[in-house]
N, C-alpha and C positions, 0 to 999 in steps of 0.2 A: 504493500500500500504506500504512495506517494508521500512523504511528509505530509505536505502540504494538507492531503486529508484528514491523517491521523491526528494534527493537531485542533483541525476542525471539528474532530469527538472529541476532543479532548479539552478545550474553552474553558467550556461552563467551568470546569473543575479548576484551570489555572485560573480564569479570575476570581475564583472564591477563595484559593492562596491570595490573591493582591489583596482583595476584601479585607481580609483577615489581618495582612500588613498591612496596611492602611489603619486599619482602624487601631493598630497598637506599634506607633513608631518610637524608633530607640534613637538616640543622636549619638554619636562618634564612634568609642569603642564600647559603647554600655549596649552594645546592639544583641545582648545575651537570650533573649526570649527569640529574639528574631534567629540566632543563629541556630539554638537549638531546635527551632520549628524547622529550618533546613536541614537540619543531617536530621531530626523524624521520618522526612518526607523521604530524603535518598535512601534512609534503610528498607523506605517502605517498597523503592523500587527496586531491591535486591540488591545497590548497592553495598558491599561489604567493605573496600576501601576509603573511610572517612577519618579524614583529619580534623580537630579543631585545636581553636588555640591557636590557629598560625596567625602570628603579626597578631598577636594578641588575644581576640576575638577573632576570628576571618575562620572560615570551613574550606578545605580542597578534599575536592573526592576523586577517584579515580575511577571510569569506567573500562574496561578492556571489551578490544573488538572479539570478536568470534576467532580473527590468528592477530598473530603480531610481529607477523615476520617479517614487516618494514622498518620495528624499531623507533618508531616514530611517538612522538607525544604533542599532543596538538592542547593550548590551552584556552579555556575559553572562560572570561571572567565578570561578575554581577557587582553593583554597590547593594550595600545595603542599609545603609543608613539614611535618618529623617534629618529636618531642620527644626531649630528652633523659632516656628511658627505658629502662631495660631490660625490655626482653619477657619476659610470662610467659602469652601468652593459650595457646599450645600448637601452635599452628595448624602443618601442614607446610611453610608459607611463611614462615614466621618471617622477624625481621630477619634477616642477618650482619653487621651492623656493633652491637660490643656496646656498649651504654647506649645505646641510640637505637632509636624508633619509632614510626611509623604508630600513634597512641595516641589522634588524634582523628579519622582517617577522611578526611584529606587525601590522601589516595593515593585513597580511592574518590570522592572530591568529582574529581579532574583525570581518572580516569578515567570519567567520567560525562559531561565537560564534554568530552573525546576522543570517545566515544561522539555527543554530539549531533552534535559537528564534523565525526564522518565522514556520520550521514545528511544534515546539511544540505549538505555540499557534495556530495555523490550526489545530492540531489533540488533543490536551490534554489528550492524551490516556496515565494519567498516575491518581496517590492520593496521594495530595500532592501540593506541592509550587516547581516550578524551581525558582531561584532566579539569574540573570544574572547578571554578577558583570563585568567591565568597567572600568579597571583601569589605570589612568596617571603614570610616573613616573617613570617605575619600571629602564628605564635608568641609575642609580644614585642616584633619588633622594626620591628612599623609599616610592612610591604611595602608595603600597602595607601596610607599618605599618599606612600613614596617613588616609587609608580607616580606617584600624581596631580601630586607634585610633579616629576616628568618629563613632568608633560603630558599625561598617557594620556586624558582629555578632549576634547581642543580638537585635541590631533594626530589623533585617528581619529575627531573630531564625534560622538562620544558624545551622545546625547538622552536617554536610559535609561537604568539601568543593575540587574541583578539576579545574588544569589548564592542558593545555599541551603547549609544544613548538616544530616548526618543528626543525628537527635535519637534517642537510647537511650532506651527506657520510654514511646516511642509505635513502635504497632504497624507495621510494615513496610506500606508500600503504602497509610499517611495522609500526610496535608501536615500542618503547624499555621502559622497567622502569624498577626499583628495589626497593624492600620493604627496608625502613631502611635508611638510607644517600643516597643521589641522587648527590646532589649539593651541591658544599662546600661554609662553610663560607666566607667573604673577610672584613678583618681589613686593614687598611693604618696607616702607621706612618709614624713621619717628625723628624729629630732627629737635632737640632740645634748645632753641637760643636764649645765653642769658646775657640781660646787659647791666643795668646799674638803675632802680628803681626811682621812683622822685615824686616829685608832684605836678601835676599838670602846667601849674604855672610859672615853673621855672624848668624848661624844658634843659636848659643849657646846663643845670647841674649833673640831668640826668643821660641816660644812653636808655635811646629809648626803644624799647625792645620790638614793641608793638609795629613800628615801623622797618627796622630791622629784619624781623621776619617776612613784612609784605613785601621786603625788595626781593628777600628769599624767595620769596614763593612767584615774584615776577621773574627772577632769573633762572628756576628749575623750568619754567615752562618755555625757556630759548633752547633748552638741552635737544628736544626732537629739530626742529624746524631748523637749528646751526649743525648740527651734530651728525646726526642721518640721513642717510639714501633718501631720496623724497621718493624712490619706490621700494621701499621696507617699512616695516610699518611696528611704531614704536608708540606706545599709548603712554604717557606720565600724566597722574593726577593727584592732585591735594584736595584730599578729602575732608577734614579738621584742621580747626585755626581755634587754639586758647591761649587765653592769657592766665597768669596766676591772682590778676585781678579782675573785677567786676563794678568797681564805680568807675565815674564819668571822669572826675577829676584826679586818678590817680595814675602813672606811667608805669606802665608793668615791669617786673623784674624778671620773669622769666615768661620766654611763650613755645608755646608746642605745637609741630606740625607732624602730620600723617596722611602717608600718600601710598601710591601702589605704581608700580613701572610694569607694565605687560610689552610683552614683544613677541613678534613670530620667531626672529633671528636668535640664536643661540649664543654668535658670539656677540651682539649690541648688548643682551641680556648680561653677560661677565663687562659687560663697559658701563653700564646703566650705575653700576656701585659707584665706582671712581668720577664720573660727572656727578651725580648728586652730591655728592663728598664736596669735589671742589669745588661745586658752586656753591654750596650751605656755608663751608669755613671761610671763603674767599671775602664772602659778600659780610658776613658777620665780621672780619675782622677789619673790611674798611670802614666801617662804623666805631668802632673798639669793643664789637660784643665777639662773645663766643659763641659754634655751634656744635653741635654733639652730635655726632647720628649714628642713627641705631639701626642697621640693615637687617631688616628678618629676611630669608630665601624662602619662598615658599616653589611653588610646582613648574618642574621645568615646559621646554615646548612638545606639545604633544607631536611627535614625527610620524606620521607612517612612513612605513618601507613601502619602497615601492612594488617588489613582489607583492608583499602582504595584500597590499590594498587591490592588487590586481585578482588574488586570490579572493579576496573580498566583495570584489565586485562579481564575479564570476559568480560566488554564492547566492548572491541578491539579486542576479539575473534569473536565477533559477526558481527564484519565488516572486517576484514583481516585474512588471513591464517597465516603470521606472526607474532609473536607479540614473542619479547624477554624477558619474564620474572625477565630476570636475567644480564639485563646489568650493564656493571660494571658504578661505580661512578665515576663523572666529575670533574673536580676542577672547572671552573666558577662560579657565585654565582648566584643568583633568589631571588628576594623580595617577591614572592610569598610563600616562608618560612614565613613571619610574619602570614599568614593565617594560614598554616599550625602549628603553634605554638598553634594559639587558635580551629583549631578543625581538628580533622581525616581527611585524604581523601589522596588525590595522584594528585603526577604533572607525566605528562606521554611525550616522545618522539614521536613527528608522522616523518612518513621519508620524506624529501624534494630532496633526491635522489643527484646526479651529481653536486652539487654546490658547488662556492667559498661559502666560513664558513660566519658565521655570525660575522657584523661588516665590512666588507671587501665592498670597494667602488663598486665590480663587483658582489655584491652576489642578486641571483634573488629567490626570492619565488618560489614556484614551483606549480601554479594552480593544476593541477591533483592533489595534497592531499589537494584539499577545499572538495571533499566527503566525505571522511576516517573521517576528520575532526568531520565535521558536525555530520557524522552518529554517532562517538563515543560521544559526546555530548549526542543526542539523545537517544542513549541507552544504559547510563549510567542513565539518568532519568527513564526510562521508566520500568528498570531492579531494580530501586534501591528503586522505588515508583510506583510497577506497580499497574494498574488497578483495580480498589476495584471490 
C-alpha cells in the first residue's frame, strides 16, 4: 500500500497524538510528559530500540529495515517543545496549562515524525536503520547542539540527517526549500554604557550616558549598509534602550542596550562580534564613557547540503505536485543547524496554508498537512535506503 494511503487511515489517530500535545505543552527541557508519551507510543509500534535522556530530555529510537546490508543510517528528526504563550487561537483543544503553547507547531512536527515511525516499522520496506530523533529545546535553549553534544551522531552512525517545519502563508500540501543557507544565524548582544551621572541642569559636569548610547545605537546600524555585500544579507537590530534612571531631570549613569545580528553568511556572522565591539567602545570613549559588551552566540546558519536537499526534494515530489525548489532564505534561526553542521541532509518547509505565523497566540496547526508530513518522512527513507 502507497504511503501516501496508509497514512490516510491513519489521520484521525495522529491528530488525536497532536490533540493531546496540544493540549498539555512543556517549554524547553521540562518536555518530560511529552517525551514519555513518545517512547509509549514507539513501544506501542514494536519499536524495541528506544533511547531517552539524550541531550537531556530528547528520545532517539531506532527502526531496522527488513536487511541492512547497505549499512546505512538515515536520521530523521521532530521538536518538541511549547512556548511561553498564552493561547488564544480558540480551538477545543486548547492548552490547560496557562501561559504556554503549541504556538509553533511542535506538537504537529512529533506527531508527524510518530506517524512515519508507526508505518515504517509496520512495513520496513527499506536496508538500513531509520533513526528517529526527538528533540527538546530547540525554543532557545539549543536541544539540538545538546543532543549532538551527547553524541546522537557517532552513537547511532548517523550519515544523514533531515527535519522539516510547517510554514504559514504557503499553501497546505506544498514543500518549499533551498540548497545552500535556509535559515539565518541569530547572535544577541547587551552593551552596558557607563558615563558619569548628574543633573539635568548642568549637563557639563556630567557624561551623559543617555546620549552616548543613542550615538551607539546610531553607529551599530552603519555596520550593515558600510560593512557588507549589499547582496548578503545581514539583519542588526536594537531591541531595548534603558537607562538606570527614570525622572525627567536626572542624567543617567549607566544605560543598556540589547540587540540580535542574524545573517545568512557564516563568515559576516564571526565579523558581526568584532564590528559591534568596535563600534560600542569607539563611540563610548569619544565621549569619555565606557562600553561593555556582552556577546551571547546563539544558533548558527541553517545550510542544506546540496545532495541532501536534492534528496529532499525528490521525497516531496513523491507526495505533492508542488514543491518549490528554490525558495528564497528566511532570517529566523533553527537549532536544527547544529545537526546539520555535523552531517549532510536538509531541513524542508511543508505548507500549513491560511494561518497566523508562528509564535502568535492565535496561530493553529493545520491537520491536513499530518499526511504530506508523514509521507515525506517515509519516503525519504525508503528512496534513500531502499529495499535490498
Amino acid at each position: 500500500m502507497p504511503a501516501k494511503n496508509r497514512f490516510a487511515e491513519m489521520h484521525q489517530e495522529i491528530t488525536a497524538w497532536r490533540h493531546h500535545l496540544h493540549e498539555n505543552p512543556e517549554l524547553m527541557y521540562e518536555v518530560h510528559e511529552t517525551a514519555a508519551f513518545v517512547a509509549e507510543r514507539l513501544k506501542e509500534f514494536g519499536i524495541t530500540d528506544i533511547t531517552t535522556g539524550v541531550g537531556r530530555t530528547g528520545v532517539v529510537a531506532v527502526i531496522e529495515g527488513k536487511t541492512n546490508t547497505s549499512g546505512r543510517a538515515i536520521g530523521l528528526r521532530a521538536d518538541m517543545d511549547a512556548l511561553p504563550i498564552p493561547e488564544a487561537s480558540g480551538v477545543n483543544y486548547a492548552s490547560k496549562t496557562p501561559g504556554m503553547m503549541h504556538a509553533c507547531g511542535h506538537d504537529g512536527h512529533t506527531s508527524i515524525l510518530l506517524g512515519a515511525a508507526k508505518y515504517l516499522a509496520e512495513t520496513r520496506n527499506f536496508d538500513g536503520k531509520a533513526v528517529l530523533i526527538f528533540q527538546p529545546a530547540e525554543e532557545g535553549g539549543a536541544g539540538g547542539k545538546a543532543m549532538c553534544d551527547d553524541g546522537l551522531m557517532d552513537r547511532w552512525g548517523i550519515q544523514e540527517v533531515y527535519g522539516l517545519h510547517n510554514m504559514p502563508g504557503l499553501p497546505v500540501g506544498e514543500f518549499a526549500i533551498r540548497p545552500g543557507p535556509l535559515m539565518a544565524s541569530s547572535d544577541e548582544f547587551i552593551i552596558t554604557v557607563t558615563g558619569k551621572g548628574g543633573h539635568a541642569a548642568a549637563p557639563h559636569e556630567a557624561i551623559d550616558t543617555t546620549l552616548v548610547a543613542s550615538q551607539i545605537v546610531v553607529s551599530l546600524h552603519s555596520i550593515v549598509s558600510r560593512n557588507v555585500d549589499p547582496v548578503k544579507r545581514v539583519v542588526l537590530t536594537v531591541g531595548t534602550f534603558e537607562t538606570d534612571s527614570t525622572a525627567s531631570n536626572v542624567i543617567a549613569h549607566t544605560a543598556k542596550l540589547q540587540g540580535t545580528v542574524r545573517t545568512l553568511d557564516p563568515e559576516y556572522r564571526v565579523q558581526a562580534e568584532d564590528w559591534v565591539r568596535r563600534v560600542a567602545e569607539s563611540t563610548a570613549a569619544a565621549f569619555g564613557a565606557t562600553a561593555e559588551v556582552e556577546w551571547l552566540p546563539g544558533y548558527p546558519v541553517t545550510i542544506n547540503d546540496e545532495n541532501g536537499t536534492a534528496h529532499a526534494v525528490e521525497a516531496a515530489q513523491a507526495v505533492s505536485a508542488k514543491v518549490d525548489a528554490e525558495t528564497p532564505p528566511i532570517m529566523p534561526s533553527e537549532d536544527f543547524s547544529y545537526m546539520l553542521e555535523q552531517r549532510p541532509g536538509a531541513y524542508i518547509f511543508l505548507g500549513n496554508g491560511d494561518t497566523q505565523m508562528c509564535h502568535h497566540p492565535a496561530y493553529v496547526f493545520d491537520d491536513e498537512a499530518i499526511p504530506l508530513g508523514c509521507s515525506w518522512f517515509a519516503e525519504l527513507v525508503e528512496r534513500r535506503m531502499p529495499a535490498a
